[in-house]
C-alpha positions in Angstrom: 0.0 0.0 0.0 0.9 3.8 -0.2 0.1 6.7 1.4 0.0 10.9 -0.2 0.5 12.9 2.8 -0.3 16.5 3.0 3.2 18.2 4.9 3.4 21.4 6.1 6.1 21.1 8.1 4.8 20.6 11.7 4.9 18.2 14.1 1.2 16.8 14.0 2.1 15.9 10.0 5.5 14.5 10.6 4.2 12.0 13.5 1.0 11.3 11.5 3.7 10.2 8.1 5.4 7.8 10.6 2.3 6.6 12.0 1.5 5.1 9.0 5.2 4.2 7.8 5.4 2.2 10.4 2.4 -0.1 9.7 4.7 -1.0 6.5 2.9 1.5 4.3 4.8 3.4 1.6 4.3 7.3 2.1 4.9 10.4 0.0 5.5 13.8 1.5 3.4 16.3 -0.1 4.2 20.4 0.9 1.7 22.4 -1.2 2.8 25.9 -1.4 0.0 28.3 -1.6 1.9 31.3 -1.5 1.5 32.0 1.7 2.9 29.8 4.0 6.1 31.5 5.2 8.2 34.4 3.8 10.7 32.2 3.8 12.5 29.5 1.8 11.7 26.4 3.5 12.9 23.7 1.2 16.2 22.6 3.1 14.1 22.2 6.3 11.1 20.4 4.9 13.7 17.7 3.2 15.6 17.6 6.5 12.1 17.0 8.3 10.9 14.3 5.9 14.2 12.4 5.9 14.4 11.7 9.5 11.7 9.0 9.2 12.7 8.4 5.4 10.1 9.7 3.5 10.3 11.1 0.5 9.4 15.0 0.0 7.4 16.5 -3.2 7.5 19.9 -3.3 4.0 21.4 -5.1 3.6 25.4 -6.2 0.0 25.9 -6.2 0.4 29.3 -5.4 -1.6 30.7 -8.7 -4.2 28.2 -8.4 -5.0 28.9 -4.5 -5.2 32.7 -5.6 -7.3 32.1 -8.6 -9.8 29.6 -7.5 -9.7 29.8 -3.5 -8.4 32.9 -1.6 -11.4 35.5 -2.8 -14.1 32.6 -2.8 -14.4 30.0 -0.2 -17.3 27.9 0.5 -17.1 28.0 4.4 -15.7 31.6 4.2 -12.8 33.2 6.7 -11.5 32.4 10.1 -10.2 35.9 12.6 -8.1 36.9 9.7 -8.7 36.3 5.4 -7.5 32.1 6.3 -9.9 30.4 4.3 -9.1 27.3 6.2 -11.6 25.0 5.5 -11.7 25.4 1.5 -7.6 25.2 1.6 -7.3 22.3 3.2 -10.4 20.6 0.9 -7.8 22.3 -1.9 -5.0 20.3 -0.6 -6.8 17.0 -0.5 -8.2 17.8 -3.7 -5.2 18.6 -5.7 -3.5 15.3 -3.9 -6.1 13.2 -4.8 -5.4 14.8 -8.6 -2.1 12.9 -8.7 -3.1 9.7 -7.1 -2.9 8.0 -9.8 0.6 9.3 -10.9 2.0 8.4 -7.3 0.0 4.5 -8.2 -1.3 5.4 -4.4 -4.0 3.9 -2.5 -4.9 7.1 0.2 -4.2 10.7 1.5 -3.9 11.7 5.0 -3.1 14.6 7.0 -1.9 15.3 10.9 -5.2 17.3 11.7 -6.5 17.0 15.3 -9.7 17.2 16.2 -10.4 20.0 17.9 -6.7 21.9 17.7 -8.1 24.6 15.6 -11.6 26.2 16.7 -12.8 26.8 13.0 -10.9 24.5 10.7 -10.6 20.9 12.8 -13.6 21.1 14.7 -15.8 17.5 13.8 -17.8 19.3 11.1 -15.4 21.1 9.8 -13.1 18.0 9.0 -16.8 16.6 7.3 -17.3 19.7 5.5 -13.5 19.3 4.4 -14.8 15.9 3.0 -17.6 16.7 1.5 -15.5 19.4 -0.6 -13.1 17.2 -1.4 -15.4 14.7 -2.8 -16.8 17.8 -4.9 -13.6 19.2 -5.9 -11.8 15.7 -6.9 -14.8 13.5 -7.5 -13.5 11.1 -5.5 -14.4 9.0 -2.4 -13.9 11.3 0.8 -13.8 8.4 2.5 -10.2 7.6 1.7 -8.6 10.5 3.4 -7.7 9.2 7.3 -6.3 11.4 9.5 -3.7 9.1 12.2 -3.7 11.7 15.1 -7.3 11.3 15.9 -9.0 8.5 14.0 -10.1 6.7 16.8 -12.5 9.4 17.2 -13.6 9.6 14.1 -16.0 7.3 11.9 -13.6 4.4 10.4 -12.1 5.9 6.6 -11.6 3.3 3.7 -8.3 2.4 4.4 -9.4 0.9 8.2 -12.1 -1.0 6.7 -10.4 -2.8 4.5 -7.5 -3.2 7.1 -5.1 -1.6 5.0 -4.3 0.4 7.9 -4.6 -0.9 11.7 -7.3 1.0 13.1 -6.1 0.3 16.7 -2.3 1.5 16.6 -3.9 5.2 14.9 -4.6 8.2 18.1 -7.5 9.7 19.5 -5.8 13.0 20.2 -8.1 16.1 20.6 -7.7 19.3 21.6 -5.0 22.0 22.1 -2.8 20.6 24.0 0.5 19.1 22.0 1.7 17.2 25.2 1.3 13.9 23.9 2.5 14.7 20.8 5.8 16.2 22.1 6.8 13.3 24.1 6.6 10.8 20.8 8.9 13.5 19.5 11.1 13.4 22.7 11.0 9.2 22.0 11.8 9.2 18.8 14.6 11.5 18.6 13.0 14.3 15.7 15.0 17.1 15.5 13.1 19.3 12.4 9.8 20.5 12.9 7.8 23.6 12.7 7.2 24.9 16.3 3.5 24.7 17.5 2.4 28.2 17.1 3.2 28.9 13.5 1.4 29.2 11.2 0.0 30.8 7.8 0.6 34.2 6.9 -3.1 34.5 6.1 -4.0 34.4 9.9 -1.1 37.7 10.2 -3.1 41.0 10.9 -1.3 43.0 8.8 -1.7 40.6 5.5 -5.5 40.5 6.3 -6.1 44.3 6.7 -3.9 44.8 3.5 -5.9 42.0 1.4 -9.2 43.1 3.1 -8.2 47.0 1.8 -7.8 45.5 -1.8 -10.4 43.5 -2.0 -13.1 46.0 -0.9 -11.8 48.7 -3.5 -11.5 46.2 -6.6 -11.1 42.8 -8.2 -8.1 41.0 -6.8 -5.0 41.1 -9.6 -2.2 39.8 -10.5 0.3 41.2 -8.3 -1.8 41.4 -5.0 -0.1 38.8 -3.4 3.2 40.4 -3.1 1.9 43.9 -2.5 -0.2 42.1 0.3 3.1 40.4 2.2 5.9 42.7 0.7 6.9 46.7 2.0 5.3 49.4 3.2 1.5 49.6 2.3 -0.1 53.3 2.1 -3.3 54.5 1.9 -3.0 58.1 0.8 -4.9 61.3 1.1 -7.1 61.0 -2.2 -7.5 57.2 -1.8 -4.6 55.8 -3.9 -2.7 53.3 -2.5 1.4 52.9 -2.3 3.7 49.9 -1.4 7.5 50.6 -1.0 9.7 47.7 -0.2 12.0 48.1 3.1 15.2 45.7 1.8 16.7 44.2 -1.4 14.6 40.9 -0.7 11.5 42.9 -0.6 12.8 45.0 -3.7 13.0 41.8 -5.2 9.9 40.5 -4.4 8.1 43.8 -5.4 9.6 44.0 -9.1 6.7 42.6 -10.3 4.0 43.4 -13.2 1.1 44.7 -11.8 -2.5 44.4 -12.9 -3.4 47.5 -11.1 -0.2 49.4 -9.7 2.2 51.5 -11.8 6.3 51.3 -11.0 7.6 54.6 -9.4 10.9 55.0 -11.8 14.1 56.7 -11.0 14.6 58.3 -14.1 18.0 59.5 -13.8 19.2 57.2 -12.1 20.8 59.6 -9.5 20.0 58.2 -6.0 19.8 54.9 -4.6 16.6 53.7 -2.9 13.5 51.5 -3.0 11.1 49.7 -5.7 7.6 51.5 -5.4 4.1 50.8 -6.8 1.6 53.2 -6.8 -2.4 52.7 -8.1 -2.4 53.3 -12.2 -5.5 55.1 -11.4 -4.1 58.0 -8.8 -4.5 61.6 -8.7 -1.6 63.9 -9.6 -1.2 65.0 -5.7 -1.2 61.2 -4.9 1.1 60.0 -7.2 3.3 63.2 -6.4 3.3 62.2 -2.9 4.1 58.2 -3.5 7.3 59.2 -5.4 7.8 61.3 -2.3 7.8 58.7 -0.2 9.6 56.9 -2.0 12.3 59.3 -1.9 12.2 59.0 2.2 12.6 56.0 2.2 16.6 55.7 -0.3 19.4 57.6 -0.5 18.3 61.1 -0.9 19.2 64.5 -0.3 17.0 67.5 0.6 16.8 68.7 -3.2 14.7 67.9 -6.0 14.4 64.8 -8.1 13.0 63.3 -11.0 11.0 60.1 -11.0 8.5 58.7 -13.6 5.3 57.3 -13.1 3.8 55.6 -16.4 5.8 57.7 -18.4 4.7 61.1 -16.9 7.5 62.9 -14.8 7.4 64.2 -11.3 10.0 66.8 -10.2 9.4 66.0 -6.1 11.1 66.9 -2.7 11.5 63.6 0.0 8.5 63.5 2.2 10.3 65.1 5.5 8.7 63.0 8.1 8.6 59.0 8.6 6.4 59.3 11.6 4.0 61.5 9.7 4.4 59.1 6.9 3.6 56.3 9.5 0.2 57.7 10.3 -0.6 56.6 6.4 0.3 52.9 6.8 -1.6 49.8 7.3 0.6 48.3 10.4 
């Protein structure tokens, strides 16, 4: 037999991969990345994770598909924050059950506990999960088991027709990771995620910035970065502005944007950051992004000339970053 597991990295996944392993079942690693999981790289880790209890690691970019068919629309709506928990993990089922067949696999499973999270692993929500699945995939819901709390849960495909031994799976439920950090402590693991971390969707800051967006206009191509990335704006005439704060975020902000114009530094005089500013601004706004803009480089107190969609600005730096900060989403 062989199992697709869905791996983010914690410790509830990694025990329920081994778990299984060790009822002689094959098992695949699967870390969908939807974009917003860390601002991190976390590819060394995750294989250093996966390889303590041998188990091979696929590495999936979903990112555009999440954005596209899941972020702006779920089903069961939002947690505290823009986490569409329920309809991404139904997502992540879904797009393993999608390459069962590749993988010549039998199952999925996942290290959700029953009652950990108060909207996404309460009883119904791990049914509503299913029942999205089984929409989503057109498959059989029934084959997705969860190890760390099965026993509390109505017996999956995989336990009925003993593929899997019912009685060495956990009824875990609840908060508390007690139990689960002494089988770490037994069994020696060294890499995994923390308890307490945790998608970037549940951050305050990334939900107020895609909540801003999303209220103004369609979602585009380039609101993810501008959502995670720099310093976020809302200025006096109701344009927005995102200036990045380091080269990674410079990076990560040279982008194409469906909605935002690049602030350019036309002659190339000064060093500072990238800078997007809404296509659709007023003079005074634009005039003040490339101000702050300015603020935030290299600059002198003298004039300068940026470009904004091929229109010129001849603009002073904005004097004051804690007058500037009363114009941020924090």
């Amino acid at each position: 037999m062989k199992a697709l597991a869905l791996f983010s990295g914690g410790l509830d996944s990694l025990l329920s991969m081994k778990l299984i392993k060790d009822q002689g079942i094959d098992v695949v690693a699967l870390n969908f990345n939807i974009g917003f999981g860390s601002k991190k790289d976390k590819k060394e880790f995750l294989y250093n994770a996966t390889k303590q209890i041998d188990v091979p690691l696929r590495l999936i970019d979903i990112r555009e598909q999440f954005f596209d068919e899941v972020l702006f629309n779920p089903q069961y709506g939002y947690g505290k924050y823009f986490n569409p928990c329920i309809d991404c993990h139904a997502n992540m089922f879904a797009q393993a059950f999608k390459i069962l067949e590749e993988e010549q696999a039998d199952f999925v499973i996942s290290g959700e506990v029953l009652g950990q999270r108060p909207k996404s692993q309460r009883k119904e929500a791990l049914f509503q999960v299913n029942r999205l699945v089984h929409h989503k995939a057109e498959v059989n819901e029934r084959l997705i088991l969860r190890p760390m709390c099965a026993q509390l849960l109505p017996p999956s495909i995989p336990e009925e027709k003993g593929w899997v031994d019912r009685t060495k799976l956990l009824n875990i439920s609840g908060r508390s990771r007690e139990r689960q950090l002494k089988m770490v402590q037994d069994l020696g693991l060294q890499y995994y995620e923390k308890p307490g971390g945790g998608c970037l969707l549940t951050d305050i800051s990334v939900a107020k910035r895609l909540r801003d967006i999303t209220t103004r206009r369609k979602a585009t191509k380039g609101d993810r970065e501008i959502a995670l990335y720099g310093r976020y704006f809302i200025l006096p005439d109701g344009a927005r502005c995102v200036i990045s704060r380091d080269e990674q975020e410079n990076e990560k902000l040279s982008i194409k944007h469906g909605a935002m114009e690049h602030i350019y530094n036309k002659e190339k005089d000064w060093l500072g950051p990238v800078a997007l500013v809404d296509a659709q601004s007023s003079q005074a706004d634009k005039n003040l992004a490339a101000s702050l803009m300015l603020l935030y480089g290299k600059s002198d107190d003298r004039a300068y000339v940026l470009e904004i969609a091929g229109e010129e600005y001849s603009v002073y730096p904005f004097q004051s970053k804690q007058k500037a900060r009363t114009m941020m989403i924090q």
